[in-house]
TIVO-2410 file (N, C-alpha, C; in nm, 3 decimals):
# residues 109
REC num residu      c1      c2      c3 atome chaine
REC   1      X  -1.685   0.102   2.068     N      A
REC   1      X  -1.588   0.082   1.964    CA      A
REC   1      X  -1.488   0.197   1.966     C      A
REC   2      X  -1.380   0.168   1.943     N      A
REC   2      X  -1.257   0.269   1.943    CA      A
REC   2      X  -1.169   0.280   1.774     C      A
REC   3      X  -1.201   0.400   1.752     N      A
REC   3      X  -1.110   0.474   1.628    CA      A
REC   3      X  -0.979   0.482   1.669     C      A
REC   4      X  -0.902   0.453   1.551     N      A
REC   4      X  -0.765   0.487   1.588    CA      A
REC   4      X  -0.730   0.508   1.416     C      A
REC   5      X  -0.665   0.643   1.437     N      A
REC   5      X  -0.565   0.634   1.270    CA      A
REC   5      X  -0.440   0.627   1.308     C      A
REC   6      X  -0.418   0.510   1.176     N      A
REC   6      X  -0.292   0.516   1.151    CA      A
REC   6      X  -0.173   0.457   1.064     C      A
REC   7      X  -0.058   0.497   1.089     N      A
REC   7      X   0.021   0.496   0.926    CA      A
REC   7      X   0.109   0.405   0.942     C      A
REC   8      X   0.159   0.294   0.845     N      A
REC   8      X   0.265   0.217   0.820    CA      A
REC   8      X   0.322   0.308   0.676     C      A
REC   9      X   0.448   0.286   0.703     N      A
REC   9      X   0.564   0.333   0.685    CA      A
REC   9      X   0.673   0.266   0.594     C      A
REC  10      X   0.723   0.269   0.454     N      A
REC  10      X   0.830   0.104   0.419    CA      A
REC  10      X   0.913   0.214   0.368     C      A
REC  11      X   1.011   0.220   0.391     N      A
REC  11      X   1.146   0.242   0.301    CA      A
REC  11      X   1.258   0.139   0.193     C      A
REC  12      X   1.304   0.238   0.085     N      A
REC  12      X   1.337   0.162  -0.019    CA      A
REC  12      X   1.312   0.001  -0.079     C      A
REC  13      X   1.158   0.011  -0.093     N      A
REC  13      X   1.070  -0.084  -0.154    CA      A
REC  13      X   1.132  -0.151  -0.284     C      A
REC  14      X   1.147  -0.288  -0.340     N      A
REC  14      X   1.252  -0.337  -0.453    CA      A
REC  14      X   1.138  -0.414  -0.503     C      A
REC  15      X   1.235  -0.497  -0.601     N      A
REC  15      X   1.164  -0.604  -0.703    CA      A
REC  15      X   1.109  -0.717  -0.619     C      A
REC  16      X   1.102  -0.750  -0.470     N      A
REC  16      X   1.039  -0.882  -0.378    CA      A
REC  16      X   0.895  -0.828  -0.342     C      A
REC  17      X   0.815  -0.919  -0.347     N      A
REC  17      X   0.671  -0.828  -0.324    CA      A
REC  17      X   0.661  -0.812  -0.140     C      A
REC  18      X   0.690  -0.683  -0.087     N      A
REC  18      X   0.666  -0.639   0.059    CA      A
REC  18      X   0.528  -0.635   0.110     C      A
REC  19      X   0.493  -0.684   0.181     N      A
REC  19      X   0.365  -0.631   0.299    CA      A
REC  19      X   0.329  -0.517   0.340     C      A
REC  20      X   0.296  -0.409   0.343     N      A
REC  20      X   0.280  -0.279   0.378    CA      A
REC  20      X   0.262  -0.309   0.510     C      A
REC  21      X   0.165  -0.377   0.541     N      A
REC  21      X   0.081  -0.405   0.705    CA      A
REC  21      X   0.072  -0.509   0.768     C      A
REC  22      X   0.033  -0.516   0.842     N      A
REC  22      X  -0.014  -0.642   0.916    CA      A
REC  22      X  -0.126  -0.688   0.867     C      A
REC  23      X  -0.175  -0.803   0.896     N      A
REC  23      X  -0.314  -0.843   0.854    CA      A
REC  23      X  -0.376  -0.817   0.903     C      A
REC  24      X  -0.563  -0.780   0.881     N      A
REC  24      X  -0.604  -0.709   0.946    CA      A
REC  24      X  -0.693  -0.870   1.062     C      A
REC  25      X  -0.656  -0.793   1.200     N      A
REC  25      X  -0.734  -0.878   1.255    CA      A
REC  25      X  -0.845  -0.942   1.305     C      A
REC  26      X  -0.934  -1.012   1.353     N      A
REC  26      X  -1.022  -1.061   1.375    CA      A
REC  26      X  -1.036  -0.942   1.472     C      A
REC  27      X  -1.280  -0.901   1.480     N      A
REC  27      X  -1.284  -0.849   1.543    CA      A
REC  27      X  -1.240  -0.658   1.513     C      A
REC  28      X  -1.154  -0.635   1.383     N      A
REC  28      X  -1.136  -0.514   1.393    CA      A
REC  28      X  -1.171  -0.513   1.200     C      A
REC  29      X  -1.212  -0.340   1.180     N      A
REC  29      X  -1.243  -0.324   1.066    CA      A
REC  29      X  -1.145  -0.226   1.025     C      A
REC  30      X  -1.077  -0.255   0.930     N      A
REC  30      X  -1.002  -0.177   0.852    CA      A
REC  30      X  -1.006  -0.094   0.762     C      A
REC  31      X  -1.019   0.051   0.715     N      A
REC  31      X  -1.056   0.119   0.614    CA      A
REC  31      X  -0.896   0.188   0.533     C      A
REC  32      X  -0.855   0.106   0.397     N      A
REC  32      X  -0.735   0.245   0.409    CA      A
REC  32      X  -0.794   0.352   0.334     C      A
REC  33      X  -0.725   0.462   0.426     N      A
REC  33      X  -0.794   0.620   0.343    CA      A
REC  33      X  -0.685   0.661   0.287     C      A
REC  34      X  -0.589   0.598   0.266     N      A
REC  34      X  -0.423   0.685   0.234    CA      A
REC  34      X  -0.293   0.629   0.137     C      A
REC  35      X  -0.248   0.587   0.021     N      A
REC  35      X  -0.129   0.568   0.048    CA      A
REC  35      X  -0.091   0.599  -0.065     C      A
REC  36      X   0.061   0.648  -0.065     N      A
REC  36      X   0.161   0.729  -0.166    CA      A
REC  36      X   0.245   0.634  -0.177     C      A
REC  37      X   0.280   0.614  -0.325     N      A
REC  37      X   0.430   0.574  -0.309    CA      A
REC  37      X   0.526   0.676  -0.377     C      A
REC  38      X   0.627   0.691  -0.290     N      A
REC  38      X   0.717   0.799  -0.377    CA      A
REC  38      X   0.869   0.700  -0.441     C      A
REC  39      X   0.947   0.840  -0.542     N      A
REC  39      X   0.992   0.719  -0.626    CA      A
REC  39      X   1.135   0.797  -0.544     C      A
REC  40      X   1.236   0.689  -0.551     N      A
REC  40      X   1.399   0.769  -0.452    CA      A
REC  40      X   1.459   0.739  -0.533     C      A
REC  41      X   1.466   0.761  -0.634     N      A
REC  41      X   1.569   0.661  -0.735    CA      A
REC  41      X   1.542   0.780  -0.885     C      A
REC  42      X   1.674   0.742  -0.936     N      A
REC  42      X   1.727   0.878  -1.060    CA      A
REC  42      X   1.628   0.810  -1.205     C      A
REC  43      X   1.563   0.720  -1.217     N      A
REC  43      X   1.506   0.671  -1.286    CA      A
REC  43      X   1.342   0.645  -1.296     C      A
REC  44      X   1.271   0.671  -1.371     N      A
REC  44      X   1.104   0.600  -1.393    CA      A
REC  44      X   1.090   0.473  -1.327     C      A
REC  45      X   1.003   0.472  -1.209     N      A
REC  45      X   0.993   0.350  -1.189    CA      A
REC  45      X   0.845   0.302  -1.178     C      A
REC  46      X   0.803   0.184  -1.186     N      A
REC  46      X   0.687   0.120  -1.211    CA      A
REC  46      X   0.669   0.046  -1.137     C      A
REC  47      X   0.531   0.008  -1.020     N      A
REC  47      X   0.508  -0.038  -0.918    CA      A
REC  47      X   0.374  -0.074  -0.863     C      A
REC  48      X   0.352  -0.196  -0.904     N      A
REC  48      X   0.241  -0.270  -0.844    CA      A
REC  48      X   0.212  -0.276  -0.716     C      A
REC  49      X   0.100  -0.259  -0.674     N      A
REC  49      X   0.009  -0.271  -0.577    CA      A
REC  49      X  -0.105  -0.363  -0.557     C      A
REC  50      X  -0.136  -0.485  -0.485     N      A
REC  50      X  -0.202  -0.548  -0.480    CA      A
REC  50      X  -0.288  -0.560  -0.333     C      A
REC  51      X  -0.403  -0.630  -0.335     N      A
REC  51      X  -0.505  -0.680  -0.239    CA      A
REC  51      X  -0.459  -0.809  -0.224     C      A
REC  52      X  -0.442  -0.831  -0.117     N      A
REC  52      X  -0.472  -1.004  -0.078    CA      A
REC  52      X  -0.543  -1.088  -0.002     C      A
REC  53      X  -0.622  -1.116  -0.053     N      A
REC  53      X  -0.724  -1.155   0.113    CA      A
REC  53      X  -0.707  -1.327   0.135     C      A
REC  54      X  -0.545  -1.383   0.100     N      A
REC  54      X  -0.526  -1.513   0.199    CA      A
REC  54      X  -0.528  -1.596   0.085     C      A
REC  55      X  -0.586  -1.575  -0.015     N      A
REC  55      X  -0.513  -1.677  -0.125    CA      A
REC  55      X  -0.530  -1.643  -0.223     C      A
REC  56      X  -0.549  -1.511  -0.258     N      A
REC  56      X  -0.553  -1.463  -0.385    CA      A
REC  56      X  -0.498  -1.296  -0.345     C      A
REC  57      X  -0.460  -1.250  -0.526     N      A
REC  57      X  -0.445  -1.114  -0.506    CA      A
REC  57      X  -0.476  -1.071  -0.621     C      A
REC  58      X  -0.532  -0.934  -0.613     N      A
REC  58      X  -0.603  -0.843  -0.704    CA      A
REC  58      X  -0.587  -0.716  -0.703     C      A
REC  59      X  -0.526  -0.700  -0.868     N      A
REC  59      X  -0.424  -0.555  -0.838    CA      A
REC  59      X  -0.495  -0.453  -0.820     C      A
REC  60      X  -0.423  -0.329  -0.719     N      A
REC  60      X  -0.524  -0.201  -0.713    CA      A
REC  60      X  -0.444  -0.114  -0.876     C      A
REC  61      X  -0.317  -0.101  -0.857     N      A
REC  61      X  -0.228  -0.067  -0.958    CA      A
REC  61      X  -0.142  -0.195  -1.012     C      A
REC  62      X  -0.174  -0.185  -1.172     N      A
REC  62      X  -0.038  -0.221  -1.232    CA      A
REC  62      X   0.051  -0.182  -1.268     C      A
REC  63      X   0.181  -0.214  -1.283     N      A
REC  63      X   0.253  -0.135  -1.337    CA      A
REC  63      X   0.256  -0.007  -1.363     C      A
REC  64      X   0.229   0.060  -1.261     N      A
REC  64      X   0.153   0.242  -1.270    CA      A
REC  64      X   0.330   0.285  -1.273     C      A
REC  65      X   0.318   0.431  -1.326     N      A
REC  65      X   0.472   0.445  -1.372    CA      A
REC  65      X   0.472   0.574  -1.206     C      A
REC  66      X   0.586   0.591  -1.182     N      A
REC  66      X   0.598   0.711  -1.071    CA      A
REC  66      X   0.735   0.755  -1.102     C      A
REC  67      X   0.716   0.882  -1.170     N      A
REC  67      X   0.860   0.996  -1.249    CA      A
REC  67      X   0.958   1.001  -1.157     C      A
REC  68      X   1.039   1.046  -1.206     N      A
REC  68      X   1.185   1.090  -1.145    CA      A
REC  68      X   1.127   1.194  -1.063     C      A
REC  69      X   1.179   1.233  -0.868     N      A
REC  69      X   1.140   1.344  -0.806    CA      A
REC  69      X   0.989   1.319  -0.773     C      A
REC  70      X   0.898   1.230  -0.816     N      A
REC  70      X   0.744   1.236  -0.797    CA      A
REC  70      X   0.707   1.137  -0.713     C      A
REC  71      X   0.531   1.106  -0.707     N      A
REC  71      X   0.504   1.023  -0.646    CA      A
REC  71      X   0.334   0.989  -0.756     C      A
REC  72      X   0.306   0.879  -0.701     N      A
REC  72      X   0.201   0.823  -0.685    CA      A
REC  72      X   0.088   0.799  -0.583     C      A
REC  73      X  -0.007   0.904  -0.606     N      A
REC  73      X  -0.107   0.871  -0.507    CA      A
REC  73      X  -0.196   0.739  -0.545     C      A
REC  74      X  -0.221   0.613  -0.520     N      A
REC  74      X  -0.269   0.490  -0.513    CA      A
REC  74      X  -0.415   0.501  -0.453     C      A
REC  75      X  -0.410   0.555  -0.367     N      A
REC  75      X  -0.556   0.558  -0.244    CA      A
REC  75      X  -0.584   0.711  -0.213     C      A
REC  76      X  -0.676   0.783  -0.213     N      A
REC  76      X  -0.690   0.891  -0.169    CA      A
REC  76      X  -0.785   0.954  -0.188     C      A
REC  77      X  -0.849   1.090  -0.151     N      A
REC  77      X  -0.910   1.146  -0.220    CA      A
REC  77      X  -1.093   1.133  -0.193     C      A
REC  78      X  -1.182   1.077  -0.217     N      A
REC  78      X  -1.321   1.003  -0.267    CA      A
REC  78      X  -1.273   0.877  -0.221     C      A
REC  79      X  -1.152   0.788  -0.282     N      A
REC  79      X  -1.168   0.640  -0.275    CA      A
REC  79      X  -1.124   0.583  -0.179     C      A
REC  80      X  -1.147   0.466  -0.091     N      A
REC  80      X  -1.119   0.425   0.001    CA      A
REC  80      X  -1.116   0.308   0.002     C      A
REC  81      X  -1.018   0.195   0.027     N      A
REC  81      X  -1.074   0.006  -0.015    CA      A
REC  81      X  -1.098  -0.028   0.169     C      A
REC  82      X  -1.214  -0.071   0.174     N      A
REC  82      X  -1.252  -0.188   0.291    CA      A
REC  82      X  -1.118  -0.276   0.291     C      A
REC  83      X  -1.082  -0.285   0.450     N      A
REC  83      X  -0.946  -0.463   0.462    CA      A
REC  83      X  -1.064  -0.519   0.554     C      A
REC  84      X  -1.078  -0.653   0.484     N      A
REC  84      X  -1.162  -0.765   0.606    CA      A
REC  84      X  -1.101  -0.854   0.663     C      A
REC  85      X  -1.103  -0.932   0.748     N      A
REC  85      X  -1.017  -1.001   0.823    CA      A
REC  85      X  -0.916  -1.102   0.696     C      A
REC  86      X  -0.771  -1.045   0.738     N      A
REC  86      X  -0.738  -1.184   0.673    CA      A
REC  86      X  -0.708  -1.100   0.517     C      A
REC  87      X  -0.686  -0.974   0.523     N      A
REC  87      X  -0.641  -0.902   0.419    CA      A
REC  87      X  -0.520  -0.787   0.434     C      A
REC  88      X  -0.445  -0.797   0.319     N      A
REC  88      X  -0.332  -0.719   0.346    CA      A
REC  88      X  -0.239  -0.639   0.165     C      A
REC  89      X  -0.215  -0.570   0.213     N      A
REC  89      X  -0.208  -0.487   0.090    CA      A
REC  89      X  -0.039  -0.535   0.052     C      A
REC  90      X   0.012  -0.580  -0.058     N      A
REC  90      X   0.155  -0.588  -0.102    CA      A
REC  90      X   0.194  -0.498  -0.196     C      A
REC  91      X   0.289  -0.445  -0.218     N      A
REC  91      X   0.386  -0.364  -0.289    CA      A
REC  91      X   0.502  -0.402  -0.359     C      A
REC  92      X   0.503  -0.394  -0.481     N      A
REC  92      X   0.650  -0.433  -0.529    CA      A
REC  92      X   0.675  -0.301  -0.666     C      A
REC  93      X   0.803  -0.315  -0.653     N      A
REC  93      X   0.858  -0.225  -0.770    CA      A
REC  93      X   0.922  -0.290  -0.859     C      A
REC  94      X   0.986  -0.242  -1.023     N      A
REC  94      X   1.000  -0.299  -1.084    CA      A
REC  94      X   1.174  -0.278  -1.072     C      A
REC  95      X   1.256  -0.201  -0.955     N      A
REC  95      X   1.364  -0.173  -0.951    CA      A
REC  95      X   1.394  -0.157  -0.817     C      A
REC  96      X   1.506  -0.247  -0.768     N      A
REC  96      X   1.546  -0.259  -0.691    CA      A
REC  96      X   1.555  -0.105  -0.568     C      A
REC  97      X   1.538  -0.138  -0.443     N      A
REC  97      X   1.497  -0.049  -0.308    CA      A
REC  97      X   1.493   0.115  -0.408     C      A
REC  98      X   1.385   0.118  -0.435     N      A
REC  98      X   1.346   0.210  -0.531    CA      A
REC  98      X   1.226   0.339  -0.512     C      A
REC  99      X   1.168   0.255  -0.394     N      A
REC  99      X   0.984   0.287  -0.362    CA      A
REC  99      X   1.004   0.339  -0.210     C      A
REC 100      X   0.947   0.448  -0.147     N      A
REC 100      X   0.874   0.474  -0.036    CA      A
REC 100      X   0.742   0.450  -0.024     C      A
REC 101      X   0.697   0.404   0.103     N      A
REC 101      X   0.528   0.381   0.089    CA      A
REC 101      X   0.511   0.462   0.201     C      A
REC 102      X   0.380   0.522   0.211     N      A
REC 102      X   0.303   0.587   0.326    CA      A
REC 102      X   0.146   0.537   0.279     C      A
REC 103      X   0.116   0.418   0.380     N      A
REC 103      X  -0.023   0.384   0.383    CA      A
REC 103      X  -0.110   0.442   0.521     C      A
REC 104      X  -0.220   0.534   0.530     N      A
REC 104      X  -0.322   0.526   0.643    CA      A
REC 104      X  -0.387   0.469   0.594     C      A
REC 105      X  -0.449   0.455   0.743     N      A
REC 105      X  -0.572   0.385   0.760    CA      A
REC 105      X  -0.669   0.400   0.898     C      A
REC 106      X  -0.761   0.406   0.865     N      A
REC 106      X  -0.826   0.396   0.992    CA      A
REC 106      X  -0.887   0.244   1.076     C      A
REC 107      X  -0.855   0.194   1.197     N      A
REC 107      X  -0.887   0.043   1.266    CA      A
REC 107      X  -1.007   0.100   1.326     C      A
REC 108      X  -1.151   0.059   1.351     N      A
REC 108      X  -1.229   0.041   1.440    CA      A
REC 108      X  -1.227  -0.130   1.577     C      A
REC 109      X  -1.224  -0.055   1.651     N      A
REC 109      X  -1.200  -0.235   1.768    CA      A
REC 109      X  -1.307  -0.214   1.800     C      A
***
């Protein structure tokens, strides 16, 4: 089996709900250990985070607020969410291209 870390990347994240990642694929196990969202914008902004595993979604954050100049750590730390095949993390903000994301993760193949 082969480790690999690594990071997806989104710039100025808005009100459409974005994909952070790919889905995770058959055959590989997904762990994320990582993700920030920072806020680029002169205003408070508020930004959901969800699980989806293919026909449903289940928020990690709701409406979590992230200050003017700051960020939001979402994942980190102790906590870590399992992706199983056929799962993928979405992002939306409550204000238009507003959000940076930095998600790791670690893939086992």
């Amino acid at each position: 089996m082969a480790n690999a870390f690594k990071n997806r990347v989104l710039q100025s994240v808005g009100t459409s709900p974005v994909d952070v990642g790919a889905v995770v694929a058959s055959s590989t196990e997904t762990t994320l250990i990582g993700m920030t969202i920072a806020n680029r914008v002169s205003s408070v902004i508020s930004v959901d985070v969800q699980l989806h595993n293919g026909s449903t979604s289940t928020y990690i954050v709701k409406a979590a607020p992230v200050p003017v100049g700051g960020s939001l750590i979402v994942v980190g730390g102790d906590q870590k969410i399992v992706l199983n095949v056929g799962h993928k993390i979405i992002v939306t903000s409550n204000t238009a291209s507003s959000a940076d994301v930095v998600m790791s993760f670690l893939e086992i193949t």
